[in-house]
C-alpha positions as CSV (number, residue, x, y, z in Angstrom):
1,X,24.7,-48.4,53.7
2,X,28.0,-48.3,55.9
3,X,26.5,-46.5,58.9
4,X,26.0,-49.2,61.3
5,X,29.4,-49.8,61.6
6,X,30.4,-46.1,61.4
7,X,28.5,-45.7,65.0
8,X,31.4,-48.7,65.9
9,X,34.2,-46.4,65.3
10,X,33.0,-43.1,65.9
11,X,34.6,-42.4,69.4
12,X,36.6,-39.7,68.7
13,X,34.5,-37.6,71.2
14,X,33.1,-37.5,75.1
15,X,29.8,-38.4,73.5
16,X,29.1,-39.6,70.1
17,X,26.0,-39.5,67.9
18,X,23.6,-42.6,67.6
19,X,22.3,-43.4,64.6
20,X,19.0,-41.9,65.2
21,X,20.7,-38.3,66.1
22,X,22.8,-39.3,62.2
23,X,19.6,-39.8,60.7
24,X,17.6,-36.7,62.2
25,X,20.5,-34.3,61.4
26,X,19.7,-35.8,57.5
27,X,16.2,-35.4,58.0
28,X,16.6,-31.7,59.1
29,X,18.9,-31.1,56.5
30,X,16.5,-32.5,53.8
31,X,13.8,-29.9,54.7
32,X,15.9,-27.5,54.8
33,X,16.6,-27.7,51.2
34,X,13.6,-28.6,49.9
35,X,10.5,-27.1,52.0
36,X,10.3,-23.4,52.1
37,X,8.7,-21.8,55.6
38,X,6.4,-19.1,55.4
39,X,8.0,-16.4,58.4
40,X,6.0,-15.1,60.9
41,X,5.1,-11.7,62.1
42,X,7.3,-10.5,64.4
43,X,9.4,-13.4,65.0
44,X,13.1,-14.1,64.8
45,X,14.2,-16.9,62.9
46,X,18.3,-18.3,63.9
47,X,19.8,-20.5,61.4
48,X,23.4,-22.2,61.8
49,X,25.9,-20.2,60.6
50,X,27.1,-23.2,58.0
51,X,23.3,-23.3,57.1
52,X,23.3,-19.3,56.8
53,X,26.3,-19.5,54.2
54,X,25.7,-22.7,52.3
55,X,21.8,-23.8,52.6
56,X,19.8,-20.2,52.9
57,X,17.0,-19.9,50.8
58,X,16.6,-16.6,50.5
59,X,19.9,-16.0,49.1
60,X,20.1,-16.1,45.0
61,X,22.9,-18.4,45.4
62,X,22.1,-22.0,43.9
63,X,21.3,-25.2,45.5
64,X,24.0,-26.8,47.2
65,X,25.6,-29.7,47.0
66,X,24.0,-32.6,48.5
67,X,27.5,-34.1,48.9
68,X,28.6,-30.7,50.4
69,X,25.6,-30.7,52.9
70,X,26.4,-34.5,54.0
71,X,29.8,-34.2,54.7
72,X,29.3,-30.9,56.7
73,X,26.6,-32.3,58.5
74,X,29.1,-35.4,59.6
75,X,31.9,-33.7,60.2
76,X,30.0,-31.5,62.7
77,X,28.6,-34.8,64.8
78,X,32.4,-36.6,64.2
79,X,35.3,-34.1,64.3
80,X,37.2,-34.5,67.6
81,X,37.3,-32.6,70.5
82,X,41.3,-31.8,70.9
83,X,42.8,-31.7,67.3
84,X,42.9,-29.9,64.8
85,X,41.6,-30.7,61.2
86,X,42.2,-30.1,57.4
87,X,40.6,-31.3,55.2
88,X,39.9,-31.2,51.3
89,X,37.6,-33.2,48.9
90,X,37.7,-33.5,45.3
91,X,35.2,-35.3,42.9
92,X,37.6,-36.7,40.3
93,X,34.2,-37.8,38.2
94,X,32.8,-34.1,37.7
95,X,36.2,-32.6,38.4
96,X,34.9,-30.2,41.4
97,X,35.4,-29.0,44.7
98,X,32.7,-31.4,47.1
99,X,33.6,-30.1,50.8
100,X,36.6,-28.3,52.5
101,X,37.0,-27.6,56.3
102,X,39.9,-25.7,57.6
103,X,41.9,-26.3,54.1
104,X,43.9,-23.5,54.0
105,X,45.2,-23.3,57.6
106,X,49.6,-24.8,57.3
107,X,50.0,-27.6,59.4
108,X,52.7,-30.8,59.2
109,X,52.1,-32.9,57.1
110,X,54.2,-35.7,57.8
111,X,54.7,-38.6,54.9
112,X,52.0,-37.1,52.9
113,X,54.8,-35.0,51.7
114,X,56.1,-38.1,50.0
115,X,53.5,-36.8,47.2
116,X,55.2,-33.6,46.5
117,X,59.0,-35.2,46.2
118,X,57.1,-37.8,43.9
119,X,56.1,-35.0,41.7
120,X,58.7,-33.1,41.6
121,X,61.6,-36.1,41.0
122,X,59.1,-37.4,38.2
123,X,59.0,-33.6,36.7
124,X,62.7,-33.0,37.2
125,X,64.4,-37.0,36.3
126,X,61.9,-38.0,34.0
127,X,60.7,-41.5,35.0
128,X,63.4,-43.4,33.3
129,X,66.3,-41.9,35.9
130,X,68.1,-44.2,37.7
131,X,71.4,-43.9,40.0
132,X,74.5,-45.0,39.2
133,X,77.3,-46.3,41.2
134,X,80.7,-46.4,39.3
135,X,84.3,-48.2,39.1
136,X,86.3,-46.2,37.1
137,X,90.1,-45.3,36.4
138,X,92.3,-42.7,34.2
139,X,94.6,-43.9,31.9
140,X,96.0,-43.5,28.3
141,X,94.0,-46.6,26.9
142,X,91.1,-49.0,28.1
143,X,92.0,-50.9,31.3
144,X,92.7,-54.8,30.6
145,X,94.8,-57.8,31.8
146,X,97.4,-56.5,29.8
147,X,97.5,-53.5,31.8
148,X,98.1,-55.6,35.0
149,X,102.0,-56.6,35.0
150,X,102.3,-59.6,37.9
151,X,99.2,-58.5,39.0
152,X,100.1,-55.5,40.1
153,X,97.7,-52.0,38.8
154,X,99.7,-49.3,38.4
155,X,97.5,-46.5,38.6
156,X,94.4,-45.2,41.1
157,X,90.8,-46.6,41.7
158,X,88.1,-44.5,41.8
159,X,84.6,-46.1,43.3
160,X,82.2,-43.0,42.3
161,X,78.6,-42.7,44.4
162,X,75.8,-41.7,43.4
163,X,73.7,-41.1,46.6
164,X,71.9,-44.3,46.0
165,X,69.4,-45.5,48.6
166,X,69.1,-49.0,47.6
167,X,72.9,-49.9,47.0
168,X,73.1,-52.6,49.0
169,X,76.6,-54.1,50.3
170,X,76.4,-57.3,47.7
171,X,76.0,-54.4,45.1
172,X,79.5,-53.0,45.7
173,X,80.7,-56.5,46.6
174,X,80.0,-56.9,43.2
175,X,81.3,-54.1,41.4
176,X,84.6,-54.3,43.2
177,X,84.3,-58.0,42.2
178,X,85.6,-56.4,38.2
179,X,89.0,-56.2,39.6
180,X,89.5,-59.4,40.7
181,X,88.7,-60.4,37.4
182,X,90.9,-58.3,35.5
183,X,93.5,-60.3,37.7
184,X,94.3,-57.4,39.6
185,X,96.2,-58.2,43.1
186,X,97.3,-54.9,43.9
187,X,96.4,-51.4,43.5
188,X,100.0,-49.5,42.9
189,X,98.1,-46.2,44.0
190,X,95.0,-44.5,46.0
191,X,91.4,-46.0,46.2
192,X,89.6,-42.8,46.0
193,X,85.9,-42.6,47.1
194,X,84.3,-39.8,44.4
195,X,80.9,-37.8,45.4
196,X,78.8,-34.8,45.1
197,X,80.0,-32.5,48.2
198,X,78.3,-34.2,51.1
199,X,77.5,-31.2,53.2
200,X,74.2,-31.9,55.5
201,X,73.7,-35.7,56.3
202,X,70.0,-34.7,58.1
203,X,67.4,-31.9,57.7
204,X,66.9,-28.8,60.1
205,X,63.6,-30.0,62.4
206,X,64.8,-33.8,62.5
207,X,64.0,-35.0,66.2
208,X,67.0,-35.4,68.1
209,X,65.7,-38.9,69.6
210,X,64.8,-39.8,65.8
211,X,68.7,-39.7,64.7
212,X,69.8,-43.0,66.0
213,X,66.7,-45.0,64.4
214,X,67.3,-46.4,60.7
215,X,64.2,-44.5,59.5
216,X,66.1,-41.3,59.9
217,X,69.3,-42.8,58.2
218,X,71.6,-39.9,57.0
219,X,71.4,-38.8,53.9
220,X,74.7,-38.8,51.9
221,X,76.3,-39.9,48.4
222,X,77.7,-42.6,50.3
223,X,74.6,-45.3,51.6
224,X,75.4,-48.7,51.8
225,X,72.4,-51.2,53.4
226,X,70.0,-47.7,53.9
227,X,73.2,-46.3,56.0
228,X,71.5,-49.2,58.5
229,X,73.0,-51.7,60.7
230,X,71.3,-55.0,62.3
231,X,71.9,-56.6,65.2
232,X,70.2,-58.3,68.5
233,X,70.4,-57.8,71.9
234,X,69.9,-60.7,73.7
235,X,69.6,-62.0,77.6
236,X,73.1,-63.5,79.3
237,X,70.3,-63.9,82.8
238,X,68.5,-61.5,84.5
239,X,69.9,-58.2,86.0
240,X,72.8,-59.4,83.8
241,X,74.9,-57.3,81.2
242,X,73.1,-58.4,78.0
243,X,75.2,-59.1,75.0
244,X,74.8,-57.7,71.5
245,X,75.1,-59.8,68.3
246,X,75.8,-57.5,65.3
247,X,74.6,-58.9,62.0
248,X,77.1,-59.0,58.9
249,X,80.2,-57.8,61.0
250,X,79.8,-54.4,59.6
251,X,82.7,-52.1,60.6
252,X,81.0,-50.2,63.6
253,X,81.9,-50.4,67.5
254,X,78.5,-50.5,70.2
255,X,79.2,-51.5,73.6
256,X,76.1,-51.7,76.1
257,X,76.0,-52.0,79.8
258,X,71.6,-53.2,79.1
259,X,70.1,-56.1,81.1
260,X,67.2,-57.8,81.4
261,X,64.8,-57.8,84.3
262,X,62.5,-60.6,85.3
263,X,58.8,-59.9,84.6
264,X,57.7,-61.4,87.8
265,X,59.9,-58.8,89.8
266,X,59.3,-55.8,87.7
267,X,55.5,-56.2,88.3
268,X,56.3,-55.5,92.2
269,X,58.9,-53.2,91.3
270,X,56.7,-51.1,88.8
271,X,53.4,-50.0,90.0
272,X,50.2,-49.1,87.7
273,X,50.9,-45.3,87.1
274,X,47.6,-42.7,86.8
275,X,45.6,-42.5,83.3
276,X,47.9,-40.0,81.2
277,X,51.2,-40.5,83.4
278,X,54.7,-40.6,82.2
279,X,55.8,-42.7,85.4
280,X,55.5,-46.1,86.3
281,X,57.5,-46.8,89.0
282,X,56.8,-46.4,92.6
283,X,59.5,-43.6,93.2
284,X,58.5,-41.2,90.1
285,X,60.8,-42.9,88.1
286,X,60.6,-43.9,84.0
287,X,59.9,-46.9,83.3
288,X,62.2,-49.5,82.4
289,X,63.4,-48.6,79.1
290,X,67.0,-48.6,76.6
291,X,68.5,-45.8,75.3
292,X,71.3,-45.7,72.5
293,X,74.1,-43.0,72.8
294,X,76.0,-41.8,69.6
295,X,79.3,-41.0,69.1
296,X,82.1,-40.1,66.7
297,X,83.4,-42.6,64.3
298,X,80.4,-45.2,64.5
299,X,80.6,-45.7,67.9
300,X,77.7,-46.4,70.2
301,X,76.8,-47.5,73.7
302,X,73.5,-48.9,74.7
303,X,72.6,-48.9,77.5
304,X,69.2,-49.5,80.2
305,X,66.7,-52.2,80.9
306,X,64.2,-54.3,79.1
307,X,61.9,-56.7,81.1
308,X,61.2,-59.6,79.6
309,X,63.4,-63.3,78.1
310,X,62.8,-62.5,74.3
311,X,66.3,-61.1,72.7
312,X,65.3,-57.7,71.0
313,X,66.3,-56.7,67.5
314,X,68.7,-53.7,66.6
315,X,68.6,-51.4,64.0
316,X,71.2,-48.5,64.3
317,X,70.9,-45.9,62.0
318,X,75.3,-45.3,61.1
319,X,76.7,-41.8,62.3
320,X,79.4,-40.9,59.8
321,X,78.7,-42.6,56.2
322,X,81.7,-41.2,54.6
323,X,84.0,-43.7,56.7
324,X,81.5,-46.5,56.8
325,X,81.6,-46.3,52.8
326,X,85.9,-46.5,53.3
327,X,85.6,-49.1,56.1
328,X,83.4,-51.3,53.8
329,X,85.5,-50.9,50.6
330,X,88.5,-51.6,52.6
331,X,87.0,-55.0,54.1
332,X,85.5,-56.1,50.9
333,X,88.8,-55.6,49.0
334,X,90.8,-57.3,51.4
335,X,88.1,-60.1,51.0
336,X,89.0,-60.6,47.1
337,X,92.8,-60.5,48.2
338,X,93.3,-56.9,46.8
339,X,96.6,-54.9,48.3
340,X,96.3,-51.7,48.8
341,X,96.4,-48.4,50.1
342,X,93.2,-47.5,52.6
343,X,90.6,-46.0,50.8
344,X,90.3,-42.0,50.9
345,X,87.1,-39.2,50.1
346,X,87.0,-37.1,47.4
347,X,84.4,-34.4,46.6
348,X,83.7,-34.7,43.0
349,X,85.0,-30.8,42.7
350,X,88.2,-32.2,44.4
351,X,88.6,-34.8,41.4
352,X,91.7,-33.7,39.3
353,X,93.9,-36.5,38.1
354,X,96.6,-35.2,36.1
355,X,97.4,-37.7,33.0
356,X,94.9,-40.0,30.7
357,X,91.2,-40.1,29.9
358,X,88.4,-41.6,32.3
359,X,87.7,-45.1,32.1
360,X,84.8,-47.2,33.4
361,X,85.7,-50.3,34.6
362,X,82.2,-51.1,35.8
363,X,79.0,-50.0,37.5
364,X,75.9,-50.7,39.0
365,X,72.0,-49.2,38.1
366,X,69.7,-48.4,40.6
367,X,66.0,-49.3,39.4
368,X,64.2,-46.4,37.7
369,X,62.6,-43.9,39.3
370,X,59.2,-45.5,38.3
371,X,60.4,-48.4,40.9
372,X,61.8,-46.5,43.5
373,X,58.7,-44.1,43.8
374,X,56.8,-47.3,44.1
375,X,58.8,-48.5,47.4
376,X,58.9,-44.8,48.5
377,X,55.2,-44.6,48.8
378,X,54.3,-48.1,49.6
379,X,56.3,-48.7,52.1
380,X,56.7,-44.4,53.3
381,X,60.5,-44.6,53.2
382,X,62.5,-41.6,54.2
383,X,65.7,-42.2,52.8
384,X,64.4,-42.7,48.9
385,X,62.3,-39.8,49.6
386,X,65.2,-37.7,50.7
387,X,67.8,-38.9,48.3
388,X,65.2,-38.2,45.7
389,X,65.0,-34.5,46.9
390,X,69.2,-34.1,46.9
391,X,69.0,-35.1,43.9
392,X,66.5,-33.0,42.6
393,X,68.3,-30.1,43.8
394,X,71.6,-30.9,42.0
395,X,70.6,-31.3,38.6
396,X,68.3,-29.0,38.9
397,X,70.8,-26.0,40.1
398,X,73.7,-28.2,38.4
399,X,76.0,-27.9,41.4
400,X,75.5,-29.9,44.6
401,X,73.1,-28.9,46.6
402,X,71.7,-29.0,50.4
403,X,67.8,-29.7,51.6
404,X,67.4,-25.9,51.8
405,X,68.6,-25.2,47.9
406,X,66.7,-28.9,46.8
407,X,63.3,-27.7,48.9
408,X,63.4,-24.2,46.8
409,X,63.9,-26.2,43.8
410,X,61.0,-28.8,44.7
411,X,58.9,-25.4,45.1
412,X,59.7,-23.9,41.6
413,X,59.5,-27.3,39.6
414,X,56.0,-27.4,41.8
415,X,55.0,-24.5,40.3
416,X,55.6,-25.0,36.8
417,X,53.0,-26.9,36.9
418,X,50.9,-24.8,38.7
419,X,50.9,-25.5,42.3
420,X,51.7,-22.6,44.1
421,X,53.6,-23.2,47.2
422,X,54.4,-19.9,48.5
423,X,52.9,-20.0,51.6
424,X,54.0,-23.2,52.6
425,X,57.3,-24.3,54.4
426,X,59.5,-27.4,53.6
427,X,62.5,-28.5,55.1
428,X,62.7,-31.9,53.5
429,X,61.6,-34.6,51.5
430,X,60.2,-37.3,53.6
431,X,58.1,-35.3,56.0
432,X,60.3,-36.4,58.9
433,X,60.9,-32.5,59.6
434,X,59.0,-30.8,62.1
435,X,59.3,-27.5,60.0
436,X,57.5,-29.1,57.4
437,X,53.9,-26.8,56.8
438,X,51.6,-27.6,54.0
439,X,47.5,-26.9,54.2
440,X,45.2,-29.5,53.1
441,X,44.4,-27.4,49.5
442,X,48.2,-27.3,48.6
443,X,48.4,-31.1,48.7
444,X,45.4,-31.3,47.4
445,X,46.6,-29.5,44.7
446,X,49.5,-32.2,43.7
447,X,47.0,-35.1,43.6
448,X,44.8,-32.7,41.2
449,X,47.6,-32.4,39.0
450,X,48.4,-36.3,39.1
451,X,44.8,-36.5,38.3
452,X,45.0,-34.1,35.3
453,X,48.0,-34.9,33.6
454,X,48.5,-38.1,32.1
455,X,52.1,-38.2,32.9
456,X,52.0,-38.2,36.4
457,X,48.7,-40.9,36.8
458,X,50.8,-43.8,37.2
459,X,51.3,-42.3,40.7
460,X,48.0,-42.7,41.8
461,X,48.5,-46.4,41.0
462,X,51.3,-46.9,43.1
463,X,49.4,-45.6,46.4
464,X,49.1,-47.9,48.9
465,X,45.5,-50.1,48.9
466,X,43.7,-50.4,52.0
467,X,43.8,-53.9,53.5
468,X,45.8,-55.0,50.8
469,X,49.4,-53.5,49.8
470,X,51.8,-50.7,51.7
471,X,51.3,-49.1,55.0
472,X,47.7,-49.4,54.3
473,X,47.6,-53.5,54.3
474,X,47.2,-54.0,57.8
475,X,46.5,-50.5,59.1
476,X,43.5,-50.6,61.9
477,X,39.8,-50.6,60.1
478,X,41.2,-50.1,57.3
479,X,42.2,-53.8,56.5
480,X,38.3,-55.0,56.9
481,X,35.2,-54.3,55.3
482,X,33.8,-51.5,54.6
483,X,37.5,-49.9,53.9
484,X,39.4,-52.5,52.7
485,X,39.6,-51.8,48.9
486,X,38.2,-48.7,49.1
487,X,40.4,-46.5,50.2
488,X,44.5,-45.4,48.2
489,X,46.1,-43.4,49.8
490,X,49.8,-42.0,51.5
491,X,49.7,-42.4,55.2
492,X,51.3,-39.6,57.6
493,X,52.1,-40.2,61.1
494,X,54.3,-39.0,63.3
495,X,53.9,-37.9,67.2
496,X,50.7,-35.9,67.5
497,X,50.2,-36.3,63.5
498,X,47.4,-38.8,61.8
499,X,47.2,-37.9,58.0
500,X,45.5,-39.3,54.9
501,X,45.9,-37.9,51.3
502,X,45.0,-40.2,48.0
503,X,41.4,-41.2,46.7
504,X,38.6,-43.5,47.6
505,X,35.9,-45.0,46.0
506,X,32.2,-44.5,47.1
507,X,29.3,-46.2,46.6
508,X,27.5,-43.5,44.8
509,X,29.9,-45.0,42.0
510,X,32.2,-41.6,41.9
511,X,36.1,-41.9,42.9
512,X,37.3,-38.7,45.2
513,X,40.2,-37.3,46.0
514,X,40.9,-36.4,49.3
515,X,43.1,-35.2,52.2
516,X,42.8,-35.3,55.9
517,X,45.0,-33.3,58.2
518,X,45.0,-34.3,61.8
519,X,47.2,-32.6,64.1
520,X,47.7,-31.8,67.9
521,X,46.5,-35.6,68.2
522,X,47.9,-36.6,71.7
523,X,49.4,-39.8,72.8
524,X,46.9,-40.0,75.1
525,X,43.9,-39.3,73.0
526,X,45.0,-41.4,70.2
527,X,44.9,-44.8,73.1
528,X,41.1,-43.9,74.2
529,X,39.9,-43.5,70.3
530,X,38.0,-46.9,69.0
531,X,38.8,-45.6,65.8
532,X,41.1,-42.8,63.9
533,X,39.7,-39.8,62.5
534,X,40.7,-40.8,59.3
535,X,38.7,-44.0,59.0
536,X,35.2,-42.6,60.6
537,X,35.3,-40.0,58.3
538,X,36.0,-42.3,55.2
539,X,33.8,-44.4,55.9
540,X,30.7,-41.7,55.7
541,X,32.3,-40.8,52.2
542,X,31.8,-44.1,51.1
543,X,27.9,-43.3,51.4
544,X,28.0,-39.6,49.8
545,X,25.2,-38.5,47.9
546,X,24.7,-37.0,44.3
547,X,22.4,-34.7,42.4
């Protein structure tokens, strides 16, 4: 049995249940279903309302489910004080409904709405899609060396993007590489960067403060390195102008005015502040901190205080893509001692070159989706998750499309295969948006279908294992026994949001499916848990009972 250590973690409230109050509530509930009680004259027998629906024996209704009974019981001793809860639970060995709390109620889901885009790009691409970057040109017959008189192309480039999320900038290093080696020196006419229309670079509900961080990277046609740049901030002496080191010398201009303060000062500089305050200092002030300021053309300033000697690393999401994209191609080119004119953007509806047919030079394959799902819900990243959704949207309305026109086509291709998502609201792929709403039993829903159809089961294979692979490898109690390799599932977390959504396997030897919404889960809170909601209540599954 796993209980011993479940009385460890379970501190979600002012006072938590010993085991002896765990094992009386079992006791009680084991009369209760099998002992019937004479009543007596003139007396006025009160029964728990959960008891009065599920467990009354004088209802016709069958027995109920031991593991239905369990998990109530648990849930009523465990569920914390201050959140709020969804939750769903699905036997995946006799294909039934176990226990729901609260399943219906919309709430945000966070990166649990990786599932859905998973789905619905799988539904939509097929498995074997893969982008496609291109290097193409139009002319009367097949580009060669022939072609290029002293080195010298007379005719136009055109680099074509794809929205790719994992063309990296060795990728189209590469690609631009082909002209080089069809002895080309010069380009006698435009470079022309070709896309879909590139009309919303983030989704409605993204968090301001979020914008700047590469995890909310725009999402555009044109992503080179995750639309991410690296760097380090490091110390020149303290109460000194730091200085910034910029990794790659990618084309983007950040000035900063940061320093570093001692640590020995700052600890009679910055007081202890009172449990749950946002102040540290002595005169009400934040706390020593850096903030990065964005601006047109990829231009930033940074600027603050960090206490401490350690340099810091950088990573800054980039502003406008679109000329990042024509800054790049311009270095790279110059690089491989290609002349020419400086790269322009095209829409793809703008594309109309007047004489010749299209030729491909070259071009670069993404992965196939099979791999890039893999990454997407390993590792929860937004910007596969996101691109995924674009794309989506534009094949499936065959014209490019926005997160509001790809969401409504994520919700019909959901429901052809019957997950009905009318009641829900989403804004985005990734979960990053705070207008995401989804109820426990909609999600729920996706992993059922997963489940069902063979198709889709590879997806249940790619989940992150706990204590082993993902963002589940060294996730708190879940890395050590009695979780660790239990427990697959996609993690959601975000500011006042702790959700779990995959399956587990218990020792009753039946796998479940399962998800658990937390929301309204404070900062504050969250520090003075031993243990997240999550885990305590996983852990009890792990010791559900059967008929």
């Amino acid at each position: 049995m796993y209980l011993p250590f479940l009385t460890a973690l379970s501190q979600n409230k002012p006072q938590q249940p010993s085991i002896k109050r765990i094992w009386t509530a079992f006791a009680s509930l084991s009369v209760m279903a099998h002992v019937v009680v004479a009543p007596v004259a003139n007396a006025e027998i009160t029964v728990p309302q959960h008891f009065a629906t599920e467990t009354s024996l004088a209802s016709d209704e069958p027995a109920p489910n031991p593991a239905t009974q369990y998990l109530d019981s648990m849930l009523q001793l465990l569920k914390p004080a201050y959140s709020q809860l969804g939750i769903s639970v699905w036997d995946m060995t006799t294909q039934q409904a176990v226990f729901t709390y609260n399943n219906q109620s919309l709430m945000q889901p966070a990166s649990i709405q990786k599932l859905l885009t998973a789905l619905a790009a799988t539904k939509q691409l097929g498995q074997g899609f893969y982008y496609e970057t291109q290097l193409s040109t139009y002319s009367k017959n097949p580009i060669n060396r022939q072609q290029v008189n002293n080195g010298i192309y007379q005719g136009d480039i055109y680099i074509e993007f794809s929205g790719d999320p994992t063309l990296t900038y060795q990728d189209l290093q590469q690609l631009l590489t082909s002209l080089k080696q069809l002895g080309i020196r010069k380009i006698d006419g435009q470079v022309v960067l070709v896309s879909e229309q590139d009309s919303q670079l983030q989704a409605p509900g993204w968090v301001w403060d979020d914008l700047g961080i590469c995890y909310a990277a725009p999402i555009s046609p044109f992503i080179i390195d995750k639309n991410c740049v690296y760097g380090r901030l490091s110390t020149t002496g303290y109460d000194k102008t730091a200085s910034i080191n910029m990794m790659g010398k990618r084309p983007i201009n950040i000035t900063n005015d940061a320093y570093f303060v001692n640590p020995v000062a700052a600890k009679s500089q910055y007081k202890a502040a009172p449990t749950g305050s946002v102040y540290t200092q002595a005169n009400s002030q934040p706390a020593c901190q850096l903030t990065l300021s964005r601006f047109d053309n990829n231009r930033y300033h940074l600027t603050g205080c960090h206490v401490g000697a350690k340099s810091l690393p950088l990573a800054i999401a980039i502003t406008d893509p679109a000329l990042y994209a024509q800054h790049i191609v311009a270095k790279q080119l110059k690089a491989l001692g290609i002349q020419h004119n400086a790269p322009m953007v095209l829409s793809r509806a703008q594309l109309t070159p007047t004489h010749g047919q299209r030729r491909l030079i070259a071009s670069h394959h993404s992965a196939p989706l099979t791999d890039l799902l893999s990454t997407m819900l390993l590792k929860s990243d937004n910007l596969i998750a996101d691109s995924l959704l674009k794309k989506v949207g534009e094949v499936y309305f065959q014209a490019p499309s926005d997160f509001a026109r790809s969401s409504q086509a994520m919700k019909a291709i959901l429901y052809s295969l019957g997950i009905d998502l009318a009641d829900a609201n989403l804004a985005d792929g990734s979960g990053l948006s705070r207008y995401n709403l989804l109820s426990a039993e909609q999600v729920l829903s996706v992993l059922t279908t997963v489940y069902r159809m063979p198709e889709y089961h590879f997806l249940l294979d790619t989940l992150p294992e706990s204590g082993v692979s993902g963002t589940l490898r060294y996730k708190r109690y879940f890395n050590k026994s009695p979780l660790k390799n239990h427990v697959f599932a996609k993690t959601g977390s975000m500011l006042g949001v702790a959700n779990l959504a995959g399956r587990v396997k218990a020792s009753n030897g039946h796998d479940y499916l399962f998800v658990l919404i937390e929301n309204g889960l404070s900062p504050q809170i969250k520090k003075q848990q031993k243990a997240p909601f999550s885990a305590v209540f996983l852990q009890t599954m792990l010791d559900v009972p059967i008929n």
